[in-house]
C-alpha positions in Angstrom: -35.2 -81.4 -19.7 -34.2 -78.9 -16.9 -31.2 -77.1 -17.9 -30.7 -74.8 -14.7 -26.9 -76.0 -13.4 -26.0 -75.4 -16.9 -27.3 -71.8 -17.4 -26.3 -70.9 -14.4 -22.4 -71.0 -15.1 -22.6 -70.0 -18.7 -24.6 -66.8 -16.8 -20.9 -65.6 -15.3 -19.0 -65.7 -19.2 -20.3 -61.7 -19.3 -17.7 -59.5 -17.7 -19.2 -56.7 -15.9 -19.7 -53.2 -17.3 -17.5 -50.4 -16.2 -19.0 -47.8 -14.3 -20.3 -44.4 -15.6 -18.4 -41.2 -15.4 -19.9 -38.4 -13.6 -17.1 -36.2 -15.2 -18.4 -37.6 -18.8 -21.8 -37.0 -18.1 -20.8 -33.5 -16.7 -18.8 -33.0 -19.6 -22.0 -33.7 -21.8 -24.4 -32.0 -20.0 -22.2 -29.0 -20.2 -21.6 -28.9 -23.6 -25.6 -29.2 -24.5 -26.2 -26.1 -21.8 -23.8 -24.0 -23.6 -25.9 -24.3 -26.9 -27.7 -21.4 -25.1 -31.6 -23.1 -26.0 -31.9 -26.2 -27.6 -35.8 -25.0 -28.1 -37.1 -26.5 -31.1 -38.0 -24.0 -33.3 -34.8 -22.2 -32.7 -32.3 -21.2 -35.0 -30.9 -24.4 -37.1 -27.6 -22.6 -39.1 -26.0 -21.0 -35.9 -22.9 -23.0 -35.4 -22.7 -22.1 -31.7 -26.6 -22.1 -30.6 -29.5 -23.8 -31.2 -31.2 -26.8 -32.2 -29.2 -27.3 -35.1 -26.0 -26.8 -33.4 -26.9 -29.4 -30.0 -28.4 -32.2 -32.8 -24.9 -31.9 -34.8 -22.6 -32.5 -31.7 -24.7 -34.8 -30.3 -23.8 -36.4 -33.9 -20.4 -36.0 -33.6 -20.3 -37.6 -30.3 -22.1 -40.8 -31.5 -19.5 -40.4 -34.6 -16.6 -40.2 -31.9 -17.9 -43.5 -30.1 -18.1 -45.3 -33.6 -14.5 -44.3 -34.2 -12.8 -45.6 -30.9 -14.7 -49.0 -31.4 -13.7 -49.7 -35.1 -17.1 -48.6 -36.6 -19.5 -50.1 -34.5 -21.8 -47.5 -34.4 -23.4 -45.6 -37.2 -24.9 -42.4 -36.9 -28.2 -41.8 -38.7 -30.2 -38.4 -38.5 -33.7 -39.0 -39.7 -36.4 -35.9 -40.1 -40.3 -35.0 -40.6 -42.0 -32.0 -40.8 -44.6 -31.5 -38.1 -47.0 -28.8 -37.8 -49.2 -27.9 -34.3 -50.1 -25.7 -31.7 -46.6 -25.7 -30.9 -45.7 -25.3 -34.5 -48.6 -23.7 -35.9 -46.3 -22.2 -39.0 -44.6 -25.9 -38.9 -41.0 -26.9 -38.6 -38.5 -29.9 -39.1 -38.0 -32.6 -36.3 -34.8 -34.1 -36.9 -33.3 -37.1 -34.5 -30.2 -38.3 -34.1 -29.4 -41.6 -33.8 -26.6 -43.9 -33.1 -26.8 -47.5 -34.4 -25.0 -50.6 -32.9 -25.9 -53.5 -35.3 -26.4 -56.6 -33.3 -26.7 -60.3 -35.0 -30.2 -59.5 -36.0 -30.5 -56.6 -37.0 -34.2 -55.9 -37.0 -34.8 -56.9 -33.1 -33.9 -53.6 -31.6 -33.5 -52.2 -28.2 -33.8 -48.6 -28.0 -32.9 -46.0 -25.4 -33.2 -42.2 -25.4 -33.8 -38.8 -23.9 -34.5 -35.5 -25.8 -32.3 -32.6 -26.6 -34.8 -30.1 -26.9 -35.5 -27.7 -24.3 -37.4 -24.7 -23.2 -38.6 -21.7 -20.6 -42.0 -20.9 -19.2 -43.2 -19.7 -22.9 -43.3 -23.2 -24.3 -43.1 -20.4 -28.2 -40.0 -18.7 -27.0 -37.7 -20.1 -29.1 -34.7 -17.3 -28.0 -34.0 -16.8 -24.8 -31.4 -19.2 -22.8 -33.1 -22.2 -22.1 -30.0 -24.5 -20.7 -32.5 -27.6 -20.0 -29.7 -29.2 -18.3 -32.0 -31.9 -16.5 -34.7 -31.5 -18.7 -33.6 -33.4 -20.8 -29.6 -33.1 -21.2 -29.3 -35.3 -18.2 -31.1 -37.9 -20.4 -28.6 -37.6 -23.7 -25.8 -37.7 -21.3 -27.0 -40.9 -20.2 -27.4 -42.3 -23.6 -24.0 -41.2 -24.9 -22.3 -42.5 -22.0 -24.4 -45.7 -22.3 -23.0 -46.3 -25.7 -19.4 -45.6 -24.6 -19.9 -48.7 -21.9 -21.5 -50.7 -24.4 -20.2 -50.1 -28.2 -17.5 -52.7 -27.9 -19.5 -55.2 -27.4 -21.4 -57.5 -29.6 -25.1 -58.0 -28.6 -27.7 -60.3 -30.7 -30.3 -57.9 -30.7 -29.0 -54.0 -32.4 -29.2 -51.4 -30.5 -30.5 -47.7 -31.1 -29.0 -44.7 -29.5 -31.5 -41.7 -29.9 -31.6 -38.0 -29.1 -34.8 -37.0 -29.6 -36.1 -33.7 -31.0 -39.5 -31.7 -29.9 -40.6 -34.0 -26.8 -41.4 -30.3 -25.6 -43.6 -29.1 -28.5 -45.9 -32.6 -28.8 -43.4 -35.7 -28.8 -43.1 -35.3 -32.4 -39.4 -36.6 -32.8 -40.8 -40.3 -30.9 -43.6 -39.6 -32.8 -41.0 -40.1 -36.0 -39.0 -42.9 -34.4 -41.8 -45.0 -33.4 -43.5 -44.7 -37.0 -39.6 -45.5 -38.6 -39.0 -48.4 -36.1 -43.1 -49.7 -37.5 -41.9 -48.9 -41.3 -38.7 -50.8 -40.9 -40.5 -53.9 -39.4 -38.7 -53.7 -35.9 -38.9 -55.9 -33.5 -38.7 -54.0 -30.7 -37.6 -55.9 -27.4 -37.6 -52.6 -25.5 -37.4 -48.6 -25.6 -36.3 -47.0 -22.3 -36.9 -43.1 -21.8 -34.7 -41.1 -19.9 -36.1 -37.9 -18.9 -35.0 -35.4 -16.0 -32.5 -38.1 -14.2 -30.2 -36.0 -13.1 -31.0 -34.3 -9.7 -31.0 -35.5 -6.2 -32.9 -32.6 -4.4 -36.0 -31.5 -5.3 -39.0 -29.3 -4.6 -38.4 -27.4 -0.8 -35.0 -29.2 -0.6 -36.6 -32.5 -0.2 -33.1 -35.1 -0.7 -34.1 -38.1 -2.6 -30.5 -39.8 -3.7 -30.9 -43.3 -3.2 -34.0 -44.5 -5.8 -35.3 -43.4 -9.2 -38.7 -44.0 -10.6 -39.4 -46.0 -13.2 -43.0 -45.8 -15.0 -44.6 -48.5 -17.0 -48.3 -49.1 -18.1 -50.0 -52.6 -17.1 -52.8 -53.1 -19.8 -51.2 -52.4 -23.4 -52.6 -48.8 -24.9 -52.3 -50.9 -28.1 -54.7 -53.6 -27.0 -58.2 -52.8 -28.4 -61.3 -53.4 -25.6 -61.5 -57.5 -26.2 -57.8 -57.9 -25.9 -58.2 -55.4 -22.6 -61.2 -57.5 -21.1 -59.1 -60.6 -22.0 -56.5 -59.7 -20.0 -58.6 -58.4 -16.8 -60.1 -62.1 -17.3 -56.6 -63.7 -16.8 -55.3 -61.3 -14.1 -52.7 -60.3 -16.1 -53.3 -56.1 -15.3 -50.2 -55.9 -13.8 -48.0 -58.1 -16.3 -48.3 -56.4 -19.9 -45.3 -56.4 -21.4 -44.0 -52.9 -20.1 -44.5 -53.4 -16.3 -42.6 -57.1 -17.3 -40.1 -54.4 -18.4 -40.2 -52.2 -15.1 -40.1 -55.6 -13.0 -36.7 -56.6 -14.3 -35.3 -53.3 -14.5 -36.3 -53.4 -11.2 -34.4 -57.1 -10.1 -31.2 -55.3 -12.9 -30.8 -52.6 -10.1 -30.9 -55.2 -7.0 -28.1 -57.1 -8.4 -25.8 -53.6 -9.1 -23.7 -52.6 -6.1 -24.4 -49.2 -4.2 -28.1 -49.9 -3.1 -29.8 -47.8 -5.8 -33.3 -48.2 -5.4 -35.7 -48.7 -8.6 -39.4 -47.6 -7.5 -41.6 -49.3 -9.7 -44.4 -46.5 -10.3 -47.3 -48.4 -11.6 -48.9 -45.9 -14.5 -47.6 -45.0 -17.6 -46.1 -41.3 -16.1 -46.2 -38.8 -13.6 -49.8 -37.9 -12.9 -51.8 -36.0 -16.2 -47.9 -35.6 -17.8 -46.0 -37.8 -20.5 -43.3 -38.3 -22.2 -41.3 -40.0 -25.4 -42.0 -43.9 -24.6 -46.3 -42.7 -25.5 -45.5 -42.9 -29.0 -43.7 -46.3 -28.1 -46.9 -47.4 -26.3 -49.4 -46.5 -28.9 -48.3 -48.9 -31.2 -47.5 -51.9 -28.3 -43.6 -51.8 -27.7 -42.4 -52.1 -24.5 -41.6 -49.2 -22.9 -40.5 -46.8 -19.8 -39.9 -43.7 -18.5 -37.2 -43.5 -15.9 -37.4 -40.2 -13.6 -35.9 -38.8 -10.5 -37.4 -39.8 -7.2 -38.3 -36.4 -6.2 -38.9 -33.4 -9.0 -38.2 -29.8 -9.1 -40.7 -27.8 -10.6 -38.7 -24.8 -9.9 -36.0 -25.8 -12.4 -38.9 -27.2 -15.0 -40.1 -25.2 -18.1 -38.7 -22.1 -16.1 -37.3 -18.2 -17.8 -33.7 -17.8 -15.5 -34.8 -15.3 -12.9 -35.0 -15.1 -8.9 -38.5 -14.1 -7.2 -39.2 -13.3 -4.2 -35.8 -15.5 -3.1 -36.7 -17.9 -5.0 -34.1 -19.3 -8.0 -35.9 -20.6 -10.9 -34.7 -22.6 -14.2 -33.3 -25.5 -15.4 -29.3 -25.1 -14.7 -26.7 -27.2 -14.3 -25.6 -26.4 -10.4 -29.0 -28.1 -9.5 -27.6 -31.1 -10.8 -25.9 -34.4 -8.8 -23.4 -36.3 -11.4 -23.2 -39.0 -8.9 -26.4 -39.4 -9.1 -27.2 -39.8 -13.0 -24.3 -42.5 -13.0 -25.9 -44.5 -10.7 -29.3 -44.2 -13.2 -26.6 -44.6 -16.3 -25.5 -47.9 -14.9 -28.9 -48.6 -14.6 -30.0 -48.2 -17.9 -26.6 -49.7 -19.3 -27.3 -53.2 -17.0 -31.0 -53.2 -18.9 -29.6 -52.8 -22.6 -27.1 -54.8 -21.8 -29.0 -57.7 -20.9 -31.9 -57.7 -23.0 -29.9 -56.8 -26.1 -27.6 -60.1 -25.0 -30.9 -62.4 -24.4 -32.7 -63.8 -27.1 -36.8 -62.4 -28.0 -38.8 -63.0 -25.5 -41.6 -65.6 -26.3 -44.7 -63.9 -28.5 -47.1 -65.4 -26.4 -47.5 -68.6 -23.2 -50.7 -70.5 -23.1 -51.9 -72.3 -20.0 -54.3 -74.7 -20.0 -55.4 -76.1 -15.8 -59.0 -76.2 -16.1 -60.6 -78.3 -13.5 -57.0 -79.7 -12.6 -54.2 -79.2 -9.5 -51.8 -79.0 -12.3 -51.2 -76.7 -15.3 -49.8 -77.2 -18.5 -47.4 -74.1 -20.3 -46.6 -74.0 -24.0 -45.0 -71.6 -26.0 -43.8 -71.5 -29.5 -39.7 -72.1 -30.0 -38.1 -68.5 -30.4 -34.8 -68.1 -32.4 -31.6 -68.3 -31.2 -32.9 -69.6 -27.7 -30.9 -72.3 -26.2 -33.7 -72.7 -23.6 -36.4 -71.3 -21.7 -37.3 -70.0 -18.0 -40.5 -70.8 -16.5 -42.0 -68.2 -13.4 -44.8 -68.5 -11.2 -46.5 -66.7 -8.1 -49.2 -67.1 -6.1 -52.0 -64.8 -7.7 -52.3 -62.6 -4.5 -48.6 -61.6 -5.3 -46.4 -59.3 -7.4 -42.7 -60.3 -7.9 -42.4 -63.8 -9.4 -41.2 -66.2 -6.7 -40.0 -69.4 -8.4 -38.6 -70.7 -11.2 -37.6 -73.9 -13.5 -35.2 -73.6 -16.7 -35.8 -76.2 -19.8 -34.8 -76.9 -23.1 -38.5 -77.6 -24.9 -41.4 -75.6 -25.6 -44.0 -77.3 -22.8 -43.9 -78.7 -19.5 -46.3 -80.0 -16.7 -46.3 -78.0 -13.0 -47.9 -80.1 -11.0 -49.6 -79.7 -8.1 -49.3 -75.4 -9.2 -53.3 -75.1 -10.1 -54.1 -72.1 -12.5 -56.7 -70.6 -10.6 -54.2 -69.7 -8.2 -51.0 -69.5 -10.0 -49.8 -66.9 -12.5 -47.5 -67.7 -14.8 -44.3 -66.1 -17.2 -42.2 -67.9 -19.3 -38.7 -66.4 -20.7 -36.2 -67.2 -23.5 -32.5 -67.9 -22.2 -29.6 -67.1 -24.0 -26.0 -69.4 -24.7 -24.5 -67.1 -22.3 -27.3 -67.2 -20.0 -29.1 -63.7 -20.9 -33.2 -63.6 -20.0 -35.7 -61.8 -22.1 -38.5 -60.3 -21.0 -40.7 -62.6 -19.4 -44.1 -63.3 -20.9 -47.4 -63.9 -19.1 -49.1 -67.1 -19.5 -53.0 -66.6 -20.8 -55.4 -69.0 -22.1 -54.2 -71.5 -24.4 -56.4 -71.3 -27.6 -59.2 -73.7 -27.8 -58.9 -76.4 -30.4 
């Protein structure tokens, strides 16, 4: 049965989300600057500076947020000792997290940025580090992204996070993506928010209208048969994080202002990374969102002018207007996919030797019916689409060879997962 006319006006029940405040997010960045360095291995008992005092307001802020919305947030701090080359003597990675339990509370989406920062010395755990785009821009965005959204109920539960030591080796991802595996999440998606806060970058280059968004293709979960599977059924560009990129890319079309999403197809910026790897490693969808153009000068920089040059990572460098516009990004994508139902685990295709193609996909809780994509194969950005209420339909005349194929799960309210890429149906 096709079910469009009737998902299409239950899609208008959500009311839109209020827009970000660039004095919130000023507000927040501020505060994290004025913990002097947020370096890792800095001091943990100063009440005023250091690690130790940035991780305990950023908990107070997540227990502020629970307050105002009668308790719908919890705050959970959870901790590992790591020891590296950026640790050698090893120290205690703690994050912070802020927990909006959904209907199910085991499919989770997950959204974060780390507190940490640092200066040119990546060991220089004293001097002022105020790492106010790298990365307070990113817990601004989360904290202001719960405010929009923690008086809401969602089906999925949302997590919150401020990460610790993204600097010294993404340890504290490291420690959420091994808690999310221990607790048996299913995770629909983790979006990293990482230096999203300025709109000029190196040489004064002004780049205030997009922000990049960077997703693998082929899972770095899938072992070499699973990779060569893929390649076979054309589905490089499709893995489940670039399905991620795609719709964070059609969220931002539909969000007045014009914001741009530049879909930046490899997992990060060239030979760098960031907290979604750990994400990665183990198969959950995930991104990195990042300015459109960088400023090394005010990266992993001590505070000092050269030769007329102004280095480090301070707050004046920064365009508020700018991270909202990313902040209602991010909130549009939680929003959404936290409201939708799982996405399907997998869509088989069967076409062989045919002009038409049969798609199946097991039933997925909770889904009141199900969106069929395609494209032409030479082609990117899915082009059509049919809603129905079963598990399997027909396309005819749409042969395989030349068609690729998604399917999503729909929600009562007319939320869409992910969408899934149709493969090879297994052979009986």
């Amino acid at each position: 049965m096709i079910i469009a006319p009737l998902l299409a006006a239950a899609a208008v029940a959500a009311a839109p989300l209020p827009s970000p405040s660039p004095a919130r997010l000023k507000a927040s960045v501020s505060a994290l600057v004025g913990f002097g360095t947020r370096h890792t291995l800095s001091t943990t008992t100063d009440p005023k500076r250091g690690i130790g005092a940035a991780r305990n307001w950023a908990a107070q802020q997540f227990e502020a947020i629970g307050r105002d919305c009668g308790g719908c947030i919890k705050v959970e701090r959870i901790s590992r000792r790591f020891t590296g080359p950026r640790a050698p003597d090893g120290v205690i990675v703690e994050d912070v997290l802020g927990i909006q339990p959904g209907r199910d509370p085991n499919r989770v989406v997950i959204i974060g940025g780390h507190i940490d920062s640092r200066v040119t010395d990546v060991m220089d755990a004293t001097s002022d580090a105020p790492g106010a785009n790298d990365d307070a821009s990113g817990v601004a965005l989360v904290l202001e992204t719960a405010r929009l959204l923690s008086k809401r109920k969602f089906d999925a539960t949302i997590v919150y996070v401020a990460f610790s030591a993204e600097e010294q080796g993404l340890w504290g991802a490291e420690l959420l993506a091994d808690t999310a595996a221990t607790r048996g999440w299913q995770v629909s998606a983790m979006l990293n928010n990482d230096i999203v806060g300025n709109s000029i970058g190196q040489s004064g280059v002004r780049d205030a209208n997009r922000v990049r968004v960077f997703s693998e293709g082929i899972r770095a979960s899938e072992d070499l048969p699973q990779q060569q599977r893929r390649r076979g059924e054309g589905g490089e560009d499709d893995g489940p994080s670039r399905a991620l990129a795609k719709t964070i890319d059609g969220i931002a079309d539909a969000i007045p202002g014009g914001f741009d999403v530049v879909i930046d197809r490899r997992p990060d910026r060239f030979g760098r990374g960031g907290d979604h790897e750990p994400f990665l490693k183990r198969g959950y969808p995930a991104v990195r969102f990042s300015v459109g153009a960088e400023n090394w000068d005010a990266q992993h920089q001590d505070l000092r002018t050269e030769k007329g040059i102004v280095y480090g990572d301070t707050i004046d460098r920064m365009d508020f207007a700018y991270l909202a516009k990313v902040t209602a990004i991010n909130a549009a994508t939680v929003a959404r996919l936290a409201a939708a139902p799982a996405a399907p685990a997998s869509v088989g295709l069967v076409g062989d030797l045919s002009r038409d193609t049969q798609v199946s996909w097991a039933p997925v809780p909770g889904a009141v019916g199900y969106r069929i994509r395609w494209r032409a194969n030479d082609t990117a950005a899915w082009a059509k689409s049919k809603d129905v209420t079963g598990t399997n339909a027909t396309m005819p005349q749409l042969p395989v060879d030349d068609t690729f194929f998604a399917v999503s799960s729909l929600g009562a309210d007319g939320s869409e997962s992910l969408p899934t890429f149709g493969g090879r149906a297994p052979r009986r």
